[in-house]
VMD Tcl script that builds the backbone (N, CA, C; Angstrom):
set m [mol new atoms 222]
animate dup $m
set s [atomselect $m all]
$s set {name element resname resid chain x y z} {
  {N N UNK 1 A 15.678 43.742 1.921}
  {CA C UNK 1 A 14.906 42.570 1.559}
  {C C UNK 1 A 15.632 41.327 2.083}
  {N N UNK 2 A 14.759 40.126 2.463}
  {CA C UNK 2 A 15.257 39.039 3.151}
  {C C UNK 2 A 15.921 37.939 2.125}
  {N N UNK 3 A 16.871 37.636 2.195}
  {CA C UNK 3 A 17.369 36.394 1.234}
  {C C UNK 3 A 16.575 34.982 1.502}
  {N N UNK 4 A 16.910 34.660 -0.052}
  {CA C UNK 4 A 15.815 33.704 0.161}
  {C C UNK 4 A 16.299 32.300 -0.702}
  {N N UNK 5 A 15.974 31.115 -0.197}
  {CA C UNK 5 A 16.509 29.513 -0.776}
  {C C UNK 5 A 15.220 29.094 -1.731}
  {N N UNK 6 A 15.704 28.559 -2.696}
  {CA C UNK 6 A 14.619 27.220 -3.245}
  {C C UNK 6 A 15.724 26.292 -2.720}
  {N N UNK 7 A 14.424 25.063 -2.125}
  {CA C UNK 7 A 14.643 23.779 -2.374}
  {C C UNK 7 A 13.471 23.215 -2.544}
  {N N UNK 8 A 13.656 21.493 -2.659}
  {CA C UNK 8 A 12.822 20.690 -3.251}
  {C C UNK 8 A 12.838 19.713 -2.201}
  {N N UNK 9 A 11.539 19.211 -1.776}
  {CA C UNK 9 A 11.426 17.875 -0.349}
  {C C UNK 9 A 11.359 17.062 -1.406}
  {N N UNK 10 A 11.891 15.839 -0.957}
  {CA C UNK 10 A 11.513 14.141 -2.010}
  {C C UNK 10 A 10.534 13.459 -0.888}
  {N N UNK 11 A 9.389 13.096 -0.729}
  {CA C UNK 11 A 9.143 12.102 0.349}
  {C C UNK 11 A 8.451 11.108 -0.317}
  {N N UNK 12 A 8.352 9.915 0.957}
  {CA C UNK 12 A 8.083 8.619 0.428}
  {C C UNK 12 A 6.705 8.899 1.567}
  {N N UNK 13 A 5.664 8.674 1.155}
  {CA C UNK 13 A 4.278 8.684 1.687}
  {C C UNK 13 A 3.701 6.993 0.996}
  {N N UNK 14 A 3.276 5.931 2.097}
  {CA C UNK 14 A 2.714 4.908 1.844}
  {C C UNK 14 A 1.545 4.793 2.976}
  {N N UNK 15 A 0.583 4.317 1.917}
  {CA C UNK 15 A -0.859 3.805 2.204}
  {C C UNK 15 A -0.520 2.476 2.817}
  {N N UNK 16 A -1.480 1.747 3.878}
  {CA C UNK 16 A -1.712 0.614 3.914}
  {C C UNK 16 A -2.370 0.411 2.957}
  {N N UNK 17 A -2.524 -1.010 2.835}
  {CA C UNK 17 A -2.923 -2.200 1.729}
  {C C UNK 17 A -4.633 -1.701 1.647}
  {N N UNK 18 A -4.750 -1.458 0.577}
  {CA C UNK 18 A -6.164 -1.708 -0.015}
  {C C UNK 18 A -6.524 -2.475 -0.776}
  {N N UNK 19 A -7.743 -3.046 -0.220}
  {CA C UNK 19 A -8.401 -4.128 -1.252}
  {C C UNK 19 A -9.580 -3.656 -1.665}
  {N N UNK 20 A -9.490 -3.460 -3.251}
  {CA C UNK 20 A -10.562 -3.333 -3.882}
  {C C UNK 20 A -11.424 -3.907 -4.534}
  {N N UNK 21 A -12.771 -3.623 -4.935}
  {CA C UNK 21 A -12.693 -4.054 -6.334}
  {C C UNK 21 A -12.392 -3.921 -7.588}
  {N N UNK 22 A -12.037 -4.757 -8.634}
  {CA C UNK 22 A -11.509 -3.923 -9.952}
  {C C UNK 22 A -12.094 -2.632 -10.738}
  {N N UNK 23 A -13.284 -2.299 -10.765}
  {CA C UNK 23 A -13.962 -1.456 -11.017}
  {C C UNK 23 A -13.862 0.063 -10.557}
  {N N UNK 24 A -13.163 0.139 -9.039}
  {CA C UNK 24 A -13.225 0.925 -8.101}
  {C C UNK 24 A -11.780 1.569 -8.348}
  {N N UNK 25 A -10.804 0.918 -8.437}
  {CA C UNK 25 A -9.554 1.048 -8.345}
  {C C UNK 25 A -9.166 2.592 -8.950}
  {N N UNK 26 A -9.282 2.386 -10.627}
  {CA C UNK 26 A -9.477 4.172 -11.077}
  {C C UNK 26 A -9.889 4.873 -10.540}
  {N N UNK 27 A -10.619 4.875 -10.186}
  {CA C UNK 27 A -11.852 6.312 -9.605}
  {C C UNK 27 A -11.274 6.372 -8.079}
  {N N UNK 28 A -10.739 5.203 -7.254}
  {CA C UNK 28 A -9.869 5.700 -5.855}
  {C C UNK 28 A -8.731 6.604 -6.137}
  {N N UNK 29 A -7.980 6.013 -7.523}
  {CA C UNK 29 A -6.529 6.811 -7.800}
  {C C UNK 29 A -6.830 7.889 -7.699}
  {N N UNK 30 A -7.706 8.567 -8.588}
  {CA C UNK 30 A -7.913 9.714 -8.902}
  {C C UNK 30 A -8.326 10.118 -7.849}
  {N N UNK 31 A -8.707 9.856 -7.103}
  {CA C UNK 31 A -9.480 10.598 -6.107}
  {C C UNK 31 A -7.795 10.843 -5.206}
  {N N UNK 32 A -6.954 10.257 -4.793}
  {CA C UNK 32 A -5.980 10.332 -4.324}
  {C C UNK 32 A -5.232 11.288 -4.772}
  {N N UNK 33 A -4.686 11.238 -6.470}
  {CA C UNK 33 A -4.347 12.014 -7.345}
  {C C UNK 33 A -4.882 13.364 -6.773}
  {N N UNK 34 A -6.030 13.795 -6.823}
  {CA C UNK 34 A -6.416 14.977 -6.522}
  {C C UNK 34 A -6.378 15.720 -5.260}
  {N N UNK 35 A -6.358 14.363 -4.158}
  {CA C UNK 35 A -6.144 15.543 -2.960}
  {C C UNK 35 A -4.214 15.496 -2.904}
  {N N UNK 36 A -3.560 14.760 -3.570}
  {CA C UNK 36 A -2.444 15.058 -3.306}
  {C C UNK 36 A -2.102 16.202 -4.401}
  {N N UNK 37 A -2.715 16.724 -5.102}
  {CA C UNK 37 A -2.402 17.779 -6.305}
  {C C UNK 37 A -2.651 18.883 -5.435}
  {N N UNK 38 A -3.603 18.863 -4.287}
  {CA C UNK 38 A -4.111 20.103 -4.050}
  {C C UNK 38 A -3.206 20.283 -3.014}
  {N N UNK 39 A -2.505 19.689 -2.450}
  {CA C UNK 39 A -1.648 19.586 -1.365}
  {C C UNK 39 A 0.065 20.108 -2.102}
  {N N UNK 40 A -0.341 20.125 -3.350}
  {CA C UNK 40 A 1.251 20.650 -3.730}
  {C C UNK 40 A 2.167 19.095 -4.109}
  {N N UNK 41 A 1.591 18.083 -4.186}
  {CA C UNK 41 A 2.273 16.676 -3.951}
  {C C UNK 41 A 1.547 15.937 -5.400}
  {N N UNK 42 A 2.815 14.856 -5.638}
  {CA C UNK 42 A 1.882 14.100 -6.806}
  {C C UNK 42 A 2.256 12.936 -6.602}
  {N N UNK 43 A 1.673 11.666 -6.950}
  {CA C UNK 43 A 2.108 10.230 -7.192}
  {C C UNK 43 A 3.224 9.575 -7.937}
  {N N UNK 44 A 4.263 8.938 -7.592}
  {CA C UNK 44 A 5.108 9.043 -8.300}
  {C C UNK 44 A 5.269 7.256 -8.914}
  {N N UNK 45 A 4.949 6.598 -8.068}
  {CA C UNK 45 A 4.998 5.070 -8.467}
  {C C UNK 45 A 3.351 4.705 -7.626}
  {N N UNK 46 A 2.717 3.908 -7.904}
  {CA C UNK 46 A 1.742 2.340 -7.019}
  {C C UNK 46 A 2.280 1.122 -7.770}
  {N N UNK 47 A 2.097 0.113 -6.727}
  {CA C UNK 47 A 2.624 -0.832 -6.639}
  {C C UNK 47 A 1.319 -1.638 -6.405}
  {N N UNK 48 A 1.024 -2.318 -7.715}
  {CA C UNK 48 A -0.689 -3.359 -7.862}
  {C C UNK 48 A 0.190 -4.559 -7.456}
  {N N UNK 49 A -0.577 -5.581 -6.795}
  {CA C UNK 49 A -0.838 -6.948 -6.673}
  {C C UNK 49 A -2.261 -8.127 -7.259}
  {N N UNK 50 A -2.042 -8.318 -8.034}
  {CA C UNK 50 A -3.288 -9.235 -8.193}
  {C C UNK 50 A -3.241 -10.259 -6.777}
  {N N UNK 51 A -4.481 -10.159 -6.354}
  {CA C UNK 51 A -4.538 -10.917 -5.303}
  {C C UNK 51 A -4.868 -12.576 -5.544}
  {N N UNK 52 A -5.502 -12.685 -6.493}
  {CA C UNK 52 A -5.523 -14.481 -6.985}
  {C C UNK 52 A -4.073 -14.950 -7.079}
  {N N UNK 53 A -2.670 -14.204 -7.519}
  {CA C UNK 53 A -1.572 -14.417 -7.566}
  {C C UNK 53 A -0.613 -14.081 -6.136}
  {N N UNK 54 A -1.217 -13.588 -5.620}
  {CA C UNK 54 A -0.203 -13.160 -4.092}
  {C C UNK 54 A -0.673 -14.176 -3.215}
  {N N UNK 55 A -1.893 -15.247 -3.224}
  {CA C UNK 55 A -1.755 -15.800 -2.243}
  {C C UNK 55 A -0.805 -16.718 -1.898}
  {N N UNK 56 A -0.527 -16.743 -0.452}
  {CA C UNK 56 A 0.397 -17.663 -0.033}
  {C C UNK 56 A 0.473 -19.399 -0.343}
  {N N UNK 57 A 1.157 -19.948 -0.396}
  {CA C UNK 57 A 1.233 -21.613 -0.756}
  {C C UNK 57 A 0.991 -21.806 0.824}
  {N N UNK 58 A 1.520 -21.914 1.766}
  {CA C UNK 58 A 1.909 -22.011 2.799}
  {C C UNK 58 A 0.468 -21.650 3.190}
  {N N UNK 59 A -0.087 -22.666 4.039}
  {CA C UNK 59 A -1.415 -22.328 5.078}
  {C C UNK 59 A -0.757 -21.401 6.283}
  {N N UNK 60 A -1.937 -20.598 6.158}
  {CA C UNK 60 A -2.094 -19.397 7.294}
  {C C UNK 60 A -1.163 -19.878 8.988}
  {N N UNK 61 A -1.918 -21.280 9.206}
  {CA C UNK 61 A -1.582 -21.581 10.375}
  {C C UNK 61 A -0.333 -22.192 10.682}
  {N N UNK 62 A 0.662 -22.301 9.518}
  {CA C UNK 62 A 1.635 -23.061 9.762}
  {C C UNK 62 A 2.651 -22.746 10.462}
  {N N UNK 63 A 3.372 -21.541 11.247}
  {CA C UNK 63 A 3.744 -21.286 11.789}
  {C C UNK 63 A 3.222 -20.593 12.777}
  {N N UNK 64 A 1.761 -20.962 13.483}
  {CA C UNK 64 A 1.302 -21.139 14.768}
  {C C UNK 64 A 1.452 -21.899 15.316}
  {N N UNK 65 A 2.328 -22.029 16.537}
  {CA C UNK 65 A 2.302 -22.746 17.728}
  {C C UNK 65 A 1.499 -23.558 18.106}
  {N N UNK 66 A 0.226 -22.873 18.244}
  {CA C UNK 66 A -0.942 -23.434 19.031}
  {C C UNK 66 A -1.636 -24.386 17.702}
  {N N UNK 67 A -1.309 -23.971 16.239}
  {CA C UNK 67 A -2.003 -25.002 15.390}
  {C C UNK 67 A -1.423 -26.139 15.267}
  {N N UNK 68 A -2.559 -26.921 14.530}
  {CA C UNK 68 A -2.199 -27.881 14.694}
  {C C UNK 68 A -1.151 -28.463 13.515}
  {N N UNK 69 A -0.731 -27.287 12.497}
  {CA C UNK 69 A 0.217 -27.664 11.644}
  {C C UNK 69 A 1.296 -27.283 11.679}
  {N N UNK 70 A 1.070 -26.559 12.869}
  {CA C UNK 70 A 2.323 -25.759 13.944}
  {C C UNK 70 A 2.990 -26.684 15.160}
  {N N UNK 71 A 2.485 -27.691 14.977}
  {CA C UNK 71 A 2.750 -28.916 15.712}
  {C C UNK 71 A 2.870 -28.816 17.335}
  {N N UNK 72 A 1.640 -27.927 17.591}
  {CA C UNK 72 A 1.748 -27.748 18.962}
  {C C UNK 72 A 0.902 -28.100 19.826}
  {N N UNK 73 A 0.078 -28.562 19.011}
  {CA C UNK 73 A -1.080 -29.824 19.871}
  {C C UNK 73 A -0.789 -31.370 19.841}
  {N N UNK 74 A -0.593 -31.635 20.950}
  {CA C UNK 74 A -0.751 -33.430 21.136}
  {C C UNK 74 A -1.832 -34.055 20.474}
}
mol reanalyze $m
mol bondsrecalc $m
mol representation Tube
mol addrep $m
């Protein structure tokens, strides 16, 4: 008979950014939850952002060149 190891993989698997709506959010987890259950894999942390609170202070264009708050137009 062949000798044989247990081990255990740790991996870090990340999604790009989804934007939802609040309503939706449960019913995506789970849906995630489940194909990673069937895969032998489970969720171990998500990381929420309220998006009314993540926006930036800083306008979009301010470190564009070409804008004009990027000070690159005469």
């Amino acid at each position: 008979m062949g000798s044989f190891t247990l081990f255990k993989i740790k991996a870090t698997v990340e999604t790009g950014a989804m934007l939802l709506p609040e309503d939706q959010v449960d019913k995506t987890l789970e849906e995630l939850r489940g194909n990673l259950k069937r895969l032998g894999l489970a969720v171990l942390s998500i990381d929420r952002t309220n998006v009314a609170e993540a926006q930036s202070e800083e306008p979009l264009d301010a470190k564009d060149p070409w804008s004009f708050r990027g000070q690159g137009r005469d």
